[in-house]
PDB file of N, CA, C and O in Angstrom, chain B, residues numbered from 101:
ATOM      1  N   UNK B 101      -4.367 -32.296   2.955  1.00  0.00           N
ATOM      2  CA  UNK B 101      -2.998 -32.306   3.426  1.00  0.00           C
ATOM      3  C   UNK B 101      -2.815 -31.106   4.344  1.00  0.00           C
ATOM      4  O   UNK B 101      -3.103 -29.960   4.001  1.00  0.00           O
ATOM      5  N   UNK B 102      -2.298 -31.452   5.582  1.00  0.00           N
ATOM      6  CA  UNK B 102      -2.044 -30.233   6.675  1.00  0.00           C
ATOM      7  C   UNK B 102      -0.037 -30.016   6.164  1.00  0.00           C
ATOM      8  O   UNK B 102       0.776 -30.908   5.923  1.00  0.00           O
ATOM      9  N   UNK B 103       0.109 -28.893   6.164  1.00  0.00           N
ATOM     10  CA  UNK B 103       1.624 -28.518   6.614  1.00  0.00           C
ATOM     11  C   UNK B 103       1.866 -27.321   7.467  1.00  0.00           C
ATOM     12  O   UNK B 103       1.426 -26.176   7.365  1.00  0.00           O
ATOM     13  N   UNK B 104       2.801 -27.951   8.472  1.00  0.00           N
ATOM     14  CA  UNK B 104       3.571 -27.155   9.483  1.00  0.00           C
ATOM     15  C   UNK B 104       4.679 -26.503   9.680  1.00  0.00           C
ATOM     16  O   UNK B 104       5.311 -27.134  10.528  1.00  0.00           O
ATOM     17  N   UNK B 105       5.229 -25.618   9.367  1.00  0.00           N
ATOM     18  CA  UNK B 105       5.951 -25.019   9.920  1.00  0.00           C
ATOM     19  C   UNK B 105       6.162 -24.522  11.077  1.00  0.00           C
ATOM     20  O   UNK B 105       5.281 -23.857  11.622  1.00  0.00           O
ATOM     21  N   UNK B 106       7.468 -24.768  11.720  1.00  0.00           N
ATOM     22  CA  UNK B 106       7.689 -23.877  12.891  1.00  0.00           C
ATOM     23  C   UNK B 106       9.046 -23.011  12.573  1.00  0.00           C
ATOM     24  O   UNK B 106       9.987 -23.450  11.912  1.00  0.00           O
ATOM     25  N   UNK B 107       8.987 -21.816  13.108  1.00  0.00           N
ATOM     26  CA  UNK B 107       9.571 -20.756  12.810  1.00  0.00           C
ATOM     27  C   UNK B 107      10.302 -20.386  14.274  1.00  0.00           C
ATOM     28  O   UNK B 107       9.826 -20.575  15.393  1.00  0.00           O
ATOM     29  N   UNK B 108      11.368 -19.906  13.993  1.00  0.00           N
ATOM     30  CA  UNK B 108      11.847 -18.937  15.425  1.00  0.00           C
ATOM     31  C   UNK B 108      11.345 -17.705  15.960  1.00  0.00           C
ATOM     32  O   UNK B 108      11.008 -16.745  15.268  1.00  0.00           O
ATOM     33  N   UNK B 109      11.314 -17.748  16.953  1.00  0.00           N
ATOM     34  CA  UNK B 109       9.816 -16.148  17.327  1.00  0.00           C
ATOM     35  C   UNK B 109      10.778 -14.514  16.494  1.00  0.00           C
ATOM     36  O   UNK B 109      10.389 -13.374  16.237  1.00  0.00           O
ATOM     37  N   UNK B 110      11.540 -14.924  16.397  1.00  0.00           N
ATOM     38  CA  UNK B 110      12.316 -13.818  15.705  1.00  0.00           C
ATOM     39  C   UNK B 110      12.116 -13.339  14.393  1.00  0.00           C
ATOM     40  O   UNK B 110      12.341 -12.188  14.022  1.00  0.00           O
ATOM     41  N   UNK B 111      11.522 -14.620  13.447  1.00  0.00           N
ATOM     42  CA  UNK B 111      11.083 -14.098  12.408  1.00  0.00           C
ATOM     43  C   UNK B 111       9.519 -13.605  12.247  1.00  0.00           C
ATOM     44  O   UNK B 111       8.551 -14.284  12.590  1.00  0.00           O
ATOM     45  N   UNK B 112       9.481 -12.751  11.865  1.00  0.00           N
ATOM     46  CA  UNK B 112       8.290 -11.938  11.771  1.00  0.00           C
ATOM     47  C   UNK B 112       7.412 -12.482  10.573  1.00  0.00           C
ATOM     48  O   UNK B 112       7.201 -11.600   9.741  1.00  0.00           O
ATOM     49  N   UNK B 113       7.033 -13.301  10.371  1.00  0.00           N
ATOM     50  CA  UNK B 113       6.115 -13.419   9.046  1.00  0.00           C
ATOM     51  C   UNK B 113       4.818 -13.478   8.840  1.00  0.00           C
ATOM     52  O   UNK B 113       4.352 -14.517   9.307  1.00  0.00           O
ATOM     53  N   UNK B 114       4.044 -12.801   8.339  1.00  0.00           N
ATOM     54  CA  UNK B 114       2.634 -13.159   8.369  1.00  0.00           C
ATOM     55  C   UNK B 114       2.879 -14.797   7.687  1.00  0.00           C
ATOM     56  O   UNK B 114       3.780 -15.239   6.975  1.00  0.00           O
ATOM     57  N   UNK B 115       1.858 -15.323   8.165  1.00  0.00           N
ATOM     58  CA  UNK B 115       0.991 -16.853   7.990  1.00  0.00           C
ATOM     59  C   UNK B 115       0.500 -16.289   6.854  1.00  0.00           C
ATOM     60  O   UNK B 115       1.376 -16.425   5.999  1.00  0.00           O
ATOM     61  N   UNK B 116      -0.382 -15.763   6.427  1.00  0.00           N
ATOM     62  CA  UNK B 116      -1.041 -15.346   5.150  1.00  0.00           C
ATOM     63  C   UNK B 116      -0.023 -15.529   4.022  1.00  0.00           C
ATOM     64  O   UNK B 116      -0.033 -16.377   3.130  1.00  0.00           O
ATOM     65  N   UNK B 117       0.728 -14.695   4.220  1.00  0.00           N
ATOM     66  CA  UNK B 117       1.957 -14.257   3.505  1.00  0.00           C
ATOM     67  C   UNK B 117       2.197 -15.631   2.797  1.00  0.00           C
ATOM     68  O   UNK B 117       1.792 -16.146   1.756  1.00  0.00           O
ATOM     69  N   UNK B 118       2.924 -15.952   3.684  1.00  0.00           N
ATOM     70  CA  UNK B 118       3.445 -17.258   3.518  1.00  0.00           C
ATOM     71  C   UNK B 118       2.370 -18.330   2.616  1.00  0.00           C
ATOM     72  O   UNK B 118       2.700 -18.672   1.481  1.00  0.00           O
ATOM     73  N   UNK B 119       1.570 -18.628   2.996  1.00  0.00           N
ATOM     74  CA  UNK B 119       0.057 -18.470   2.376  1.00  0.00           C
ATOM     75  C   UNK B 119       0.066 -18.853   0.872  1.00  0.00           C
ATOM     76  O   UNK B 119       0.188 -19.920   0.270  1.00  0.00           O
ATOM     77  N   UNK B 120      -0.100 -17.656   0.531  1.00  0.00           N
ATOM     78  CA  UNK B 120      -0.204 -16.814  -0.446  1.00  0.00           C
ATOM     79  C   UNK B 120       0.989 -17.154  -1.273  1.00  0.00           C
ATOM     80  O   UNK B 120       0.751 -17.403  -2.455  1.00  0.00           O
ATOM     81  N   UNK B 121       2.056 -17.203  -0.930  1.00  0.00           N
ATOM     82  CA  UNK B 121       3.341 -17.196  -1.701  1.00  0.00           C
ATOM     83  C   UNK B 121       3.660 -18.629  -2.238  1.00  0.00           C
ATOM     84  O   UNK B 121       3.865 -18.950  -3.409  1.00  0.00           O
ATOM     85  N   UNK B 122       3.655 -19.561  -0.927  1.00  0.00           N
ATOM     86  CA  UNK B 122       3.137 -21.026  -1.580  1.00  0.00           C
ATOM     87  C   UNK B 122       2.231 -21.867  -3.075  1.00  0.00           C
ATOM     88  O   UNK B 122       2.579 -22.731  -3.880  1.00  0.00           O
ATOM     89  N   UNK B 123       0.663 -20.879  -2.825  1.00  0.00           N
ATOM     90  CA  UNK B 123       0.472 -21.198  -3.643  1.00  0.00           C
ATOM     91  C   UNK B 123       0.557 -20.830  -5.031  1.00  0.00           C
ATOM     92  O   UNK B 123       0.354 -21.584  -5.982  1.00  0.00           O
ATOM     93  N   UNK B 124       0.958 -19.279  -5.087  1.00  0.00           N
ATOM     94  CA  UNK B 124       1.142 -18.683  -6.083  1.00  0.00           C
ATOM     95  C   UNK B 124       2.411 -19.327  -6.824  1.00  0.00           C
ATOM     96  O   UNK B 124       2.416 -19.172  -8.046  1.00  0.00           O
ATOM     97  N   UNK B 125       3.450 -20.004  -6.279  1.00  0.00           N
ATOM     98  CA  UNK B 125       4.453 -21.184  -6.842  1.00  0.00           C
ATOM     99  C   UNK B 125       3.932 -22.306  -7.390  1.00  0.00           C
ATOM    100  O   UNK B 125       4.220 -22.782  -8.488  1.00  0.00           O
ATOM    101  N   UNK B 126       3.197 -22.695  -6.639  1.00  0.00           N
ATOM    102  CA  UNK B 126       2.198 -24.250  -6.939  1.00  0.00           C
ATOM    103  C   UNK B 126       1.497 -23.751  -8.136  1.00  0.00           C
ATOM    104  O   UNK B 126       1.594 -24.497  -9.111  1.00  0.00           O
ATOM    105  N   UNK B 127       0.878 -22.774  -8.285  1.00  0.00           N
ATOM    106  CA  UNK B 127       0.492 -22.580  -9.329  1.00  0.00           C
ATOM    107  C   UNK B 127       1.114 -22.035 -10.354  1.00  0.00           C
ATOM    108  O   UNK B 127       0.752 -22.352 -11.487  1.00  0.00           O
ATOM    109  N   UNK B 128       2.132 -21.140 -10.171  1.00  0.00           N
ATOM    110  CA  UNK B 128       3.402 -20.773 -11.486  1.00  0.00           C
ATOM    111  C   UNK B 128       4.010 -22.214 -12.047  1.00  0.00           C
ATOM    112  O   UNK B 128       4.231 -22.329 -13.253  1.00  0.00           O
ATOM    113  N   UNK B 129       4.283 -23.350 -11.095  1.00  0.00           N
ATOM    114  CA  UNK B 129       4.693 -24.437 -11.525  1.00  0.00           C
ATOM    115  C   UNK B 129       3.669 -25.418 -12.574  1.00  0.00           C
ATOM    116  O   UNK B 129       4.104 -26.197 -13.423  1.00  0.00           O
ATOM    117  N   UNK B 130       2.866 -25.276 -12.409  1.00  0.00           N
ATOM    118  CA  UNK B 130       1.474 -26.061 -12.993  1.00  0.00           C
ATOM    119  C   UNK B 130       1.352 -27.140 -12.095  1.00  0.00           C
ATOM    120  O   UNK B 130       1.098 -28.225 -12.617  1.00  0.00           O
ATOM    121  N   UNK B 131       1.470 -27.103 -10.891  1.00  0.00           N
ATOM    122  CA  UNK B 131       0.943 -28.276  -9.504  1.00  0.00           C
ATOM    123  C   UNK B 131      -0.168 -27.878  -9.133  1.00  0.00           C
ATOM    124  O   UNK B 131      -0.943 -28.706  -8.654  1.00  0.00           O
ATOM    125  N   UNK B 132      -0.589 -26.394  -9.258  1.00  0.00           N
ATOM    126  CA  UNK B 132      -2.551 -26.216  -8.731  1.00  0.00           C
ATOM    127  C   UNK B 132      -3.075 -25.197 -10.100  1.00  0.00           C
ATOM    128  O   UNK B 132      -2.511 -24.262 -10.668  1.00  0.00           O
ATOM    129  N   UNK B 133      -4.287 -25.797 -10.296  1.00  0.00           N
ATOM    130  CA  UNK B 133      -5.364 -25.278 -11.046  1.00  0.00           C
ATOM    131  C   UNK B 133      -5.401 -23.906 -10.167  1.00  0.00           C
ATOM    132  O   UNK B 133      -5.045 -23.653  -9.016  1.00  0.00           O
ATOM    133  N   UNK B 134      -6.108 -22.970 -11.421  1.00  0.00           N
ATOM    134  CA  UNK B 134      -6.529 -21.515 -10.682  1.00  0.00           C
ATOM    135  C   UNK B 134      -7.847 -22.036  -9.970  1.00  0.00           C
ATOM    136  O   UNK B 134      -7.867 -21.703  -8.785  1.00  0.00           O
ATOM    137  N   UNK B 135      -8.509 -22.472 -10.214  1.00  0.00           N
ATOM    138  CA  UNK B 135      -9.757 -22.956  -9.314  1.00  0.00           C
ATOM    139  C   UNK B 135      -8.531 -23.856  -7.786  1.00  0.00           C
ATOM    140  O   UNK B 135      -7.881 -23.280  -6.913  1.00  0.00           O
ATOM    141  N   UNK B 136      -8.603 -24.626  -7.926  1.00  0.00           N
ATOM    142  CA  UNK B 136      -7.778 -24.881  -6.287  1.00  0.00           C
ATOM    143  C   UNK B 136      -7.112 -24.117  -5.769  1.00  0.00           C
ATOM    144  O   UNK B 136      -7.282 -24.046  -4.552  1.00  0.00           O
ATOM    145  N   UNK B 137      -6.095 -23.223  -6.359  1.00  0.00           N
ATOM    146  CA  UNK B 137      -5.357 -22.122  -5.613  1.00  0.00           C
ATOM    147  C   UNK B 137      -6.658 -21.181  -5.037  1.00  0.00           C
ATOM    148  O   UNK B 137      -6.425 -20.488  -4.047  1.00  0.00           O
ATOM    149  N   UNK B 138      -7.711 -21.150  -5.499  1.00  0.00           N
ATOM    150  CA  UNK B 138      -8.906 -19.875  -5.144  1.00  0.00           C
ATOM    151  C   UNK B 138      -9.299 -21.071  -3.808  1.00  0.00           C
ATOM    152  O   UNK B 138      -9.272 -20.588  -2.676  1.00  0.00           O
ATOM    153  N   UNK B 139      -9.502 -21.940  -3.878  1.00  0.00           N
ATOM    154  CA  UNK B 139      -9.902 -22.680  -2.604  1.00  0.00           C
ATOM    155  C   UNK B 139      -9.353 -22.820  -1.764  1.00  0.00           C
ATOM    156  O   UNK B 139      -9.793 -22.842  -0.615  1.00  0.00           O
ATOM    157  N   UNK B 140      -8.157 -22.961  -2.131  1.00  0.00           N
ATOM    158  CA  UNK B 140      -6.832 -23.077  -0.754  1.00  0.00           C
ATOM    159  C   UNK B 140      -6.943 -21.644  -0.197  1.00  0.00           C
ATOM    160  O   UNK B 140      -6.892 -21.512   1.026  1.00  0.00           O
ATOM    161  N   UNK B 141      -7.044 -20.900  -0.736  1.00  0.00           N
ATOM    162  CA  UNK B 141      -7.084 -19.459  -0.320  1.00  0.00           C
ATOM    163  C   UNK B 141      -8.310 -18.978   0.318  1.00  0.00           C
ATOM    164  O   UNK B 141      -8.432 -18.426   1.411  1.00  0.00           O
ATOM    165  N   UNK B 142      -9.324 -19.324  -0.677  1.00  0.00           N
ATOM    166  CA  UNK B 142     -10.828 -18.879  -0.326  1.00  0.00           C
ATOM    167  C   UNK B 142     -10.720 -17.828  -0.831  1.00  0.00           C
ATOM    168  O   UNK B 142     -10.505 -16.971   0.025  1.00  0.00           O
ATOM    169  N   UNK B 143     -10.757 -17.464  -1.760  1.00  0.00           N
ATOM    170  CA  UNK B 143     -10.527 -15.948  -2.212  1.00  0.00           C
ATOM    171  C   UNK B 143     -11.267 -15.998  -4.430  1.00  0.00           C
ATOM    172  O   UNK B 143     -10.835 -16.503  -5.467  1.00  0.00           O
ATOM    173  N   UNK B 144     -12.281 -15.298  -4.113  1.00  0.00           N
ATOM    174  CA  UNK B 144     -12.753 -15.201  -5.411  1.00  0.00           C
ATOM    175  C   UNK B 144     -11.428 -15.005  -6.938  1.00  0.00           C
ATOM    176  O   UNK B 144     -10.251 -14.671  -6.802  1.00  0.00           O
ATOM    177  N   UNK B 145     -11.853 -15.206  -7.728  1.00  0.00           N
ATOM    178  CA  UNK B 145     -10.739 -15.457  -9.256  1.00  0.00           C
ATOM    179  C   UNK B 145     -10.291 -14.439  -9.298  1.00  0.00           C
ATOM    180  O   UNK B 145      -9.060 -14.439  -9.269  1.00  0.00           O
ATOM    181  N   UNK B 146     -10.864 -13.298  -9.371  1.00  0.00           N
ATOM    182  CA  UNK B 146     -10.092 -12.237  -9.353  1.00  0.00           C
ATOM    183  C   UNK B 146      -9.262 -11.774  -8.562  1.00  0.00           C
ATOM    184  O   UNK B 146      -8.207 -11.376  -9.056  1.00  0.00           O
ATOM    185  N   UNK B 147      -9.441 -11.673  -7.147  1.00  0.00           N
ATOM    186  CA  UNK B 147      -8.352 -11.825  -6.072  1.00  0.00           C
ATOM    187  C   UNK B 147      -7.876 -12.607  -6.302  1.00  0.00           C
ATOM    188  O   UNK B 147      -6.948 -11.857  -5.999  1.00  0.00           O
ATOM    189  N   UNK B 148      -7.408 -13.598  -6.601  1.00  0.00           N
ATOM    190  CA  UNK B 148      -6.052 -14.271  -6.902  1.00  0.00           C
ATOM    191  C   UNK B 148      -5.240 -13.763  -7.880  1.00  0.00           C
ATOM    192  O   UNK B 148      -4.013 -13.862  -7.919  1.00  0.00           O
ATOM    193  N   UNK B 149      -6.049 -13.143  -8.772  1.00  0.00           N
ATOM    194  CA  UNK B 149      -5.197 -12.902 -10.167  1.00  0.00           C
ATOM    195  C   UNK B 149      -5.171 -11.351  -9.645  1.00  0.00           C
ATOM    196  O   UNK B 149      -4.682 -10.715 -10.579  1.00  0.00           O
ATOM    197  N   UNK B 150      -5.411 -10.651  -8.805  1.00  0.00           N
ATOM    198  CA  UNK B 150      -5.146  -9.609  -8.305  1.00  0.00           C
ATOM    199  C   UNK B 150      -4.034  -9.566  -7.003  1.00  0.00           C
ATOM    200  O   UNK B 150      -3.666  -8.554  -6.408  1.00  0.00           O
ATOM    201  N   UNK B 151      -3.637 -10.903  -6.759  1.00  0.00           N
ATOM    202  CA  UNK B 151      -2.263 -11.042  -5.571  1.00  0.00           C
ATOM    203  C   UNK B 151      -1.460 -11.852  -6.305  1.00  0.00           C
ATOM    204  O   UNK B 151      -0.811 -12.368  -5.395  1.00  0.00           O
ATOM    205  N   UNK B 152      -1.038 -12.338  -7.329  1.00  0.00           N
ATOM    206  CA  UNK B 152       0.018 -12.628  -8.432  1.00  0.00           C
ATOM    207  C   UNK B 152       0.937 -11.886  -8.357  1.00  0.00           C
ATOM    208  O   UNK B 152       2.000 -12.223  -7.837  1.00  0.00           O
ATOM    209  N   UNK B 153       0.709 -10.660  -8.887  1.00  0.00           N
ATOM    210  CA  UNK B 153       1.800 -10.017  -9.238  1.00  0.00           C
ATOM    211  C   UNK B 153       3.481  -9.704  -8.102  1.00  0.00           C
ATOM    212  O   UNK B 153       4.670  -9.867  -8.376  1.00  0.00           O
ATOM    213  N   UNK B 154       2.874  -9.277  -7.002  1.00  0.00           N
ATOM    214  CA  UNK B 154       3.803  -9.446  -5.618  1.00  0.00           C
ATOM    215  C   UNK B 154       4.787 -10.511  -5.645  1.00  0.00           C
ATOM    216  O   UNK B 154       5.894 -10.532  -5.107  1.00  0.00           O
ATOM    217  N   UNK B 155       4.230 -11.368  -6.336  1.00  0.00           N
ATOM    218  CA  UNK B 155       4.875 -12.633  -5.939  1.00  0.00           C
ATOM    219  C   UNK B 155       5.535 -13.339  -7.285  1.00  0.00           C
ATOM    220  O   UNK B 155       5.924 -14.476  -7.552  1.00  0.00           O
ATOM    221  N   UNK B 156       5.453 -11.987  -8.047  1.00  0.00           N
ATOM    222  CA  UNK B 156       6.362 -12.194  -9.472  1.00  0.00           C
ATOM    223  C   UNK B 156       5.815 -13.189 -10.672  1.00  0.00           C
ATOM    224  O   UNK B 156       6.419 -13.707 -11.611  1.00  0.00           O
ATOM    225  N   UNK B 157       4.071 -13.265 -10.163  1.00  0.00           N
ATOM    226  CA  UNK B 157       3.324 -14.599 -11.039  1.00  0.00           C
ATOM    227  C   UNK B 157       2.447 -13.758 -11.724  1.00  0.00           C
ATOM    228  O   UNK B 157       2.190 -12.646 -11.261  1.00  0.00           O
ATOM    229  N   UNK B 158       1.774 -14.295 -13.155  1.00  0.00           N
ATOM    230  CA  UNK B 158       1.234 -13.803 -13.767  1.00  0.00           C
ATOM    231  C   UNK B 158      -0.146 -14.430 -14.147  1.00  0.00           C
ATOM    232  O   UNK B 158       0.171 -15.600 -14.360  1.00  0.00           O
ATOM    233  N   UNK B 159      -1.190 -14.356 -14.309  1.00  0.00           N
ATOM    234  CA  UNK B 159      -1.946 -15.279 -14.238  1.00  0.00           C
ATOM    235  C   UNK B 159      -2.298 -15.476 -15.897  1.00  0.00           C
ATOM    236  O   UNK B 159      -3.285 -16.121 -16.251  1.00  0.00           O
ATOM    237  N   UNK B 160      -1.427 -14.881 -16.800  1.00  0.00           N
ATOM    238  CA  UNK B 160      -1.579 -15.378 -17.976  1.00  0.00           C
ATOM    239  C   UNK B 160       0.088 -15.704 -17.958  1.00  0.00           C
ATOM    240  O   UNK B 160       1.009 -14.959 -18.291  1.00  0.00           O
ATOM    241  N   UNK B 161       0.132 -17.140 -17.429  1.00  0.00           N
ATOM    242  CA  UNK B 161       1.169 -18.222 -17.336  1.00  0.00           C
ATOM    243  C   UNK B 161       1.176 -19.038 -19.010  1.00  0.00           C
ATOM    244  O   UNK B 161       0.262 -19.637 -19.577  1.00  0.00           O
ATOM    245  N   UNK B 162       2.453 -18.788 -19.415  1.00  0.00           N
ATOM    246  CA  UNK B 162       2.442 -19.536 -20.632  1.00  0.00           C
ATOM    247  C   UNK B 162       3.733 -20.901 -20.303  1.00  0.00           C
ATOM    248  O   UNK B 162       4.907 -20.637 -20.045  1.00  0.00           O
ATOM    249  N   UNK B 163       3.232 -22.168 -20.380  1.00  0.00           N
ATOM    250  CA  UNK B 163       4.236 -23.069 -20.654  1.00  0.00           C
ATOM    251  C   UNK B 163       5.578 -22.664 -20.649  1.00  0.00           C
ATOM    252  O   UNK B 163       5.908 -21.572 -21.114  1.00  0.00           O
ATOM    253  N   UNK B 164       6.656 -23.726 -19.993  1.00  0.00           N
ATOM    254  CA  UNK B 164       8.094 -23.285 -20.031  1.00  0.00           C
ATOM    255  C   UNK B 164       8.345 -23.734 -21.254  1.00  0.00           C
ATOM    256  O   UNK B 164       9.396 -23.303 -21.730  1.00  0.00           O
ATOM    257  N   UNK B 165       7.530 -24.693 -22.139  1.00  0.00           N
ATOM    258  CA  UNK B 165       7.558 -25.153 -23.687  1.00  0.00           C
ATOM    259  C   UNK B 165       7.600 -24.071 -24.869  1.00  0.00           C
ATOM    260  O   UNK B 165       7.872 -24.330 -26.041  1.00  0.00           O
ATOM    261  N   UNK B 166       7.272 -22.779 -24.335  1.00  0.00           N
ATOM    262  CA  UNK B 166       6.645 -21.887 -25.095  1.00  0.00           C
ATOM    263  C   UNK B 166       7.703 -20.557 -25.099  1.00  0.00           C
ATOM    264  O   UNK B 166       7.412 -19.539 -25.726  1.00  0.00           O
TER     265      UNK B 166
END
């Protein structure tokens, strides 16, 4: 799946950023495995669970059941 955004030249955002913040939701939600979020990213297990936190995610995610 490709997605596009277009932005106004006014906003300043890193692409990464943005990135990054996406999936770290997808994965707080339980929509991506920690293995696919590391692929979408390309970024070894620990870097992911080392860029969580920024983005208010934890990678010891417990159920909203819980």
């Amino acid at each position: 799946m490709k997605v596009s955004l277009e932005l106004p030249d006014i906003v300043d955002i890193d692409q990464r950023y943005l990135m990054e913040a996406l999936v770290a939701m997808r994965y707080f939600r339980g929509k991506l495995s920690e293995h696919q979020a590391c692929q979408i990213l390309n970024i070894s297990r620990r870097a992911f669970a080392e860029m969580l936190p920024p983005y208010g995610v934890s990678i010891c995610v417990d159920s909203e059941e819980n």
